[in-house]
VEXDREN-2710 file (C-alpha; in Angstrom, 1 decimal):
% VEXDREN-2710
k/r/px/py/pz
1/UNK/-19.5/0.2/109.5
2/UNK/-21.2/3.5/109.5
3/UNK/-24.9/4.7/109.2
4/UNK/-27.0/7.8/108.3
5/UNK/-30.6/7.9/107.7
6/UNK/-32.7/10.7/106.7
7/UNK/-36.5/11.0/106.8
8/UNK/-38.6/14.4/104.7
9/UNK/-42.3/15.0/104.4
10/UNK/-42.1/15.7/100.9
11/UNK/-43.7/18.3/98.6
12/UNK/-47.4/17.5/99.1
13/UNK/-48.2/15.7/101.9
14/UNK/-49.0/18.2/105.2
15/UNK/-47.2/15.4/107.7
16/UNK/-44.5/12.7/107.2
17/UNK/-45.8/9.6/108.4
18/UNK/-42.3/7.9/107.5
19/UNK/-40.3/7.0/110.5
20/UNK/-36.8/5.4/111.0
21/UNK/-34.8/4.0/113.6
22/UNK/-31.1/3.0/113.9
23/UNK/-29.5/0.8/117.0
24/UNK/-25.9/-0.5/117.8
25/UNK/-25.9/-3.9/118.9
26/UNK/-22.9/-4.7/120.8
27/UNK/-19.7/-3.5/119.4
28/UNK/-19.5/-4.6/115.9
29/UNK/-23.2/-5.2/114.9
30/UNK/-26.4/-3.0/113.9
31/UNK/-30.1/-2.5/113.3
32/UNK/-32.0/-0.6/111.2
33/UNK/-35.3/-0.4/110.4
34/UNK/-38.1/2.1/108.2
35/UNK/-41.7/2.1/108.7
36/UNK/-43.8/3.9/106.1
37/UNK/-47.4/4.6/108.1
38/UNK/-50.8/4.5/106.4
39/UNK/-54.2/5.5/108.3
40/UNK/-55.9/8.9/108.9
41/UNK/-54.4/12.6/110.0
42/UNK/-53.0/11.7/113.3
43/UNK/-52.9/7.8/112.6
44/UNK/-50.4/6.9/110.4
45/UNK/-47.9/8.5/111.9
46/UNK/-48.6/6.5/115.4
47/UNK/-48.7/3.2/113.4
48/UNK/-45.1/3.9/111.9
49/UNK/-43.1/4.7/115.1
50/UNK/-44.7/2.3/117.2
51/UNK/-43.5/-0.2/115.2
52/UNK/-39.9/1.2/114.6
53/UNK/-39.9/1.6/118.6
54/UNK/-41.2/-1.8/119.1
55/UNK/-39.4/-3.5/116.6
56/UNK/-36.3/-1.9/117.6
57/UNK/-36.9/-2.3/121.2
58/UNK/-37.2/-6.3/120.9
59/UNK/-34.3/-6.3/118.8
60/UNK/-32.1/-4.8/121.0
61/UNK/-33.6/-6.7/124.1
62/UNK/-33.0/-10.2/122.1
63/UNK/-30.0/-9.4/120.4
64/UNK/-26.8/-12.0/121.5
65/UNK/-23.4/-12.1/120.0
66/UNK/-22.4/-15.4/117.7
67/UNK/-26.2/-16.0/116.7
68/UNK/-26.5/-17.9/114.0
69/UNK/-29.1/-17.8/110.9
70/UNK/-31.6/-19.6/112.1
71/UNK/-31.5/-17.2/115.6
72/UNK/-31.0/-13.7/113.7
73/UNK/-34.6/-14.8/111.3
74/UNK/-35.8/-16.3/114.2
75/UNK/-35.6/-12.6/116.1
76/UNK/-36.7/-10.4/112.8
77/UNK/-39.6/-12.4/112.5
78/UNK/-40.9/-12.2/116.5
79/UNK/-39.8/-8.7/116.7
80/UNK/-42.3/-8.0/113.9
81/UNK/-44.8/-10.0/115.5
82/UNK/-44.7/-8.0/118.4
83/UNK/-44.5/-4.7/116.7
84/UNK/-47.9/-5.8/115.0
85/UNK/-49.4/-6.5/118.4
86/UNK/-48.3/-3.5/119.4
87/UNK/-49.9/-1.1/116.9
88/UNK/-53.0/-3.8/116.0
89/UNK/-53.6/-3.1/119.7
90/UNK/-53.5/0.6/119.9
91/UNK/-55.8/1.0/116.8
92/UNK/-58.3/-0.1/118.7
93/UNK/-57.8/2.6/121.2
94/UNK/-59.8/5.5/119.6
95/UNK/-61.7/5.6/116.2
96/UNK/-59.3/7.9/114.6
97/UNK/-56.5/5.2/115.3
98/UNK/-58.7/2.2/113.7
99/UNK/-57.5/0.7/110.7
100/UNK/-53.8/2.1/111.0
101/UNK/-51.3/0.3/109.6
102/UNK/-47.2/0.9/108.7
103/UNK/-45.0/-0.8/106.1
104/UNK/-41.4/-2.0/107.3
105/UNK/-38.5/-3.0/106.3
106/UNK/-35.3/-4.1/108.5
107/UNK/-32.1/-4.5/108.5
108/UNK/-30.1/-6.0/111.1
109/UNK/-25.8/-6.8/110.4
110/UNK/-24.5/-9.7/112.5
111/UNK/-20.8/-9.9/111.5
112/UNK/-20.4/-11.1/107.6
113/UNK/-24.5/-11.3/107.2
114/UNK/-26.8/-8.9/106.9
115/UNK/-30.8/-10.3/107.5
116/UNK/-33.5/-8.3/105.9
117/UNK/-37.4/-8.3/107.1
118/UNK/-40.1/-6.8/105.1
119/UNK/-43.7/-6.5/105.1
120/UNK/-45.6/-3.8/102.9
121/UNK/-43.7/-2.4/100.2
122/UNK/-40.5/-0.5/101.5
123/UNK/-37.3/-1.8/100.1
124/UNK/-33.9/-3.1/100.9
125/UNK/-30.7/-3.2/98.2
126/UNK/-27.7/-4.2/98.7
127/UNK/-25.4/-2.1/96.2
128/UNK/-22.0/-2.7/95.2
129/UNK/-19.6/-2.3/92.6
130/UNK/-20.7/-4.9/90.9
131/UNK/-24.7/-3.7/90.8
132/UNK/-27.6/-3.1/92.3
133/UNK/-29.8/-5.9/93.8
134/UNK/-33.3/-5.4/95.3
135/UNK/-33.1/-8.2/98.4
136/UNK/-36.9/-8.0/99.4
137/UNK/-40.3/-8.5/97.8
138/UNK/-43.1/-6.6/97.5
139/UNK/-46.2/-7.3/99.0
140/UNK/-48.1/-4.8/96.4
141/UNK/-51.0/-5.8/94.1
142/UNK/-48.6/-4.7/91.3
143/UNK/-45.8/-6.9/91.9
144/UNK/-48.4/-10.0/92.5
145/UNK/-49.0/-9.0/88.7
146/UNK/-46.0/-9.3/87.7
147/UNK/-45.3/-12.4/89.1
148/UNK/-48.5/-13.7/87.8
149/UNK/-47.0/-12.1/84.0
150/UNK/-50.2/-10.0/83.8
151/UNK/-48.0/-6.8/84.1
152/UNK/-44.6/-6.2/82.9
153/UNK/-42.1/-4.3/85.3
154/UNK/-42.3/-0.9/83.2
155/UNK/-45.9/-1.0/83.2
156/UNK/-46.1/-2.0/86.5
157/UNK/-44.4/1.7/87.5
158/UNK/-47.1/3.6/86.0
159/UNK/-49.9/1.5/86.7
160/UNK/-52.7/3.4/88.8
161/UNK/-53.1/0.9/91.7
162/UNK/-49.3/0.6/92.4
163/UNK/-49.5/2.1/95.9
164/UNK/-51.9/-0.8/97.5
165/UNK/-50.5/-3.1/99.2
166/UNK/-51.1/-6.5/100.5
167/UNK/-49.4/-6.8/104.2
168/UNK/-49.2/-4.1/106.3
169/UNK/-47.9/-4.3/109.8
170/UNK/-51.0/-3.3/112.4
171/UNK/-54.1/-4.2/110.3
172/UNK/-54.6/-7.5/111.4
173/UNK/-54.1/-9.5/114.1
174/UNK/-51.2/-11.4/113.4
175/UNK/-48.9/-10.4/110.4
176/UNK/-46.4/-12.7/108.4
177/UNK/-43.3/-11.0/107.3
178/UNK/-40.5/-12.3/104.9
179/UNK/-36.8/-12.7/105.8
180/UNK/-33.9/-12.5/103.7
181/UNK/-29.9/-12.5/104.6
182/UNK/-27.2/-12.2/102.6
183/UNK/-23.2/-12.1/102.7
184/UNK/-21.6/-8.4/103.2
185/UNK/-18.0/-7.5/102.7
186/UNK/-15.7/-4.3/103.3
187/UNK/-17.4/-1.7/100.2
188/UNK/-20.6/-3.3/100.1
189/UNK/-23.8/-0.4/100.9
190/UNK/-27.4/-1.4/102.3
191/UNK/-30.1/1.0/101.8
192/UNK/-33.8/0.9/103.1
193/UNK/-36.1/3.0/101.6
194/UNK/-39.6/4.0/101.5
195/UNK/-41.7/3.9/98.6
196/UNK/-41.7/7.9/98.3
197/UNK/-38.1/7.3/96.8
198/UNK/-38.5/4.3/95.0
199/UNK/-41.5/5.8/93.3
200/UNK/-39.4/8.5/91.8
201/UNK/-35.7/7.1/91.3
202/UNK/-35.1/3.9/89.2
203/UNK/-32.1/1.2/90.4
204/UNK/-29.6/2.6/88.3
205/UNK/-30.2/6.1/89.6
206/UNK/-29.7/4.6/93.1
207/UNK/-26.8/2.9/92.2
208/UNK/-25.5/5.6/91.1
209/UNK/-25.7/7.9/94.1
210/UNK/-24.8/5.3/96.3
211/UNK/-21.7/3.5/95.0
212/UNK/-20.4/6.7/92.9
213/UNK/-21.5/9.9/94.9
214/UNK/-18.6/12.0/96.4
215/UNK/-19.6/11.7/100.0
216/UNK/-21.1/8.6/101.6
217/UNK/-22.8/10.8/104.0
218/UNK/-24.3/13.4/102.1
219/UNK/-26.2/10.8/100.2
220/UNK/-29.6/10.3/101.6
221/UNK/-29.8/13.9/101.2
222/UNK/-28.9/14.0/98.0
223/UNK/-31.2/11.0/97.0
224/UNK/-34.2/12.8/98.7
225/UNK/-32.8/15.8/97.1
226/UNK/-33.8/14.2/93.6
227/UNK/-37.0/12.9/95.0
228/UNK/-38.3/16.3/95.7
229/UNK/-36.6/18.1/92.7
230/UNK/-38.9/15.7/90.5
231/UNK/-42.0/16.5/92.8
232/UNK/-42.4/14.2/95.8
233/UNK/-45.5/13.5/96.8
234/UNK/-45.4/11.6/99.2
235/UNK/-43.3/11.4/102.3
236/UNK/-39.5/10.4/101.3
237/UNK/-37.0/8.2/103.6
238/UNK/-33.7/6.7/103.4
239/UNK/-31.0/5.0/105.7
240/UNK/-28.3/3.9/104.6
241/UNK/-25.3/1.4/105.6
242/UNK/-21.5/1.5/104.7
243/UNK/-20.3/-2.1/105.5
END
């Protein structure tokens, strides 16, 4: 299994309050995760490592070999919890840190499984020869209206309030994330992203560079390579996972 992840302000945005993390955990097993931070100047950019640290921190403090389902969703879910603790806490520090908030989204590979965790609207795919398949769920006002049918998906990317979301890590006291796992095997790719990629690249695109790019770890340059050659602006990050 290998990793590379890549984090890049963007064209427009004066800081990148994007942050990522990668951890081993023991010999054969691994943790990523991407926080996409929202708040003032200074703020958001405290909200998104704290919780990467945190997050990442609990994982690998938690972490046991052979754990099974229930134990690996049990762990996403409590080191969310604390990351939220952590940064809901600090905001209340200072007025300039009040009201920060980060997205994240996690990955962490036990073996034959990899468990997901999510909670704003950064994204993780699992990619393959076989497609592209988006394993977590927004929690955007835009995708509540598509699941409510009052917004197709295409007009759902060009619809003016796509960029509020629903759950952030940090804004409130407690937080609920959703967990997701599915099977990996030898050739299968996981990539987290924040919305500063999505935004800009469709599925197929992402598929493309992926699964069919020459170099496995030139791609998250080349990905935020398109990203900025089409304008990014916003920050722009993206780790990806060889299984």
């Amino acid at each position: 299994m290998e990793v590379w992840g890549l984090t890049d302000p963007g064209l427009v945005r004066p800081q990148n309050q994007d942050y990522f993390l990668l951890q081993q955990l023991g010999k054969h097993d691994l943790a990523a995760v991407v926080c996409d931070g929202m708040g003032g100047a200074k703020s958001g950019n405290v909200a998104s490592r704290l919780a990467a640290e945190v997050f990442t921190e609990e994982i690998k403090r938690s972490y046991r070999t052979g754990m099974n389902d229930e134990q690996a969703e049990y762990l996403l879910k409590t080191a969310v919890s604390i990351a939220n603790t952590a940064v809901y806490e600090n905001a209340s520090l200072s007025e300039e840190m009040r009201g920060m908030g980060t997205t994240l989204v996690a990955a962490v590979i036990l073996g034959k499984t990899a468990y997901f965790a999510n909670v704003g609207d950064s994204r993780g795919y699992l990619l393959n020869r076989s497609g592209i398949n988006k394993i977590t769920v927004d929690h955007s006002l835009v995708e509540l209206m598509v699941q409510r049918g009052e917004l197709s998906s295409e007009q759902a990317k060009a619809y003016p309030g796509k960029n509020l979301i629903t759950r952030a890590v940090g804004t409130e006291q407690t937080v609920v994330c959703d967990t997701f796992r599915s099977p990996v095997r030898p050739g299968d790719c996981i990539l987290l992203c924040s919305d500063g990629l999505t935004n800009l690249l469709a599925d197929q695109e992402l598929l493309f560079e992926v699964i069919h790019g020459v170099h496995k770890e030139d791609c998250c340059r080349r990905l935020i390579g398109i990203a900025k050659d089409r304008g990014a602006p916003d920050n722009v990050t993206a780790v990806l996972i060889a299984c």
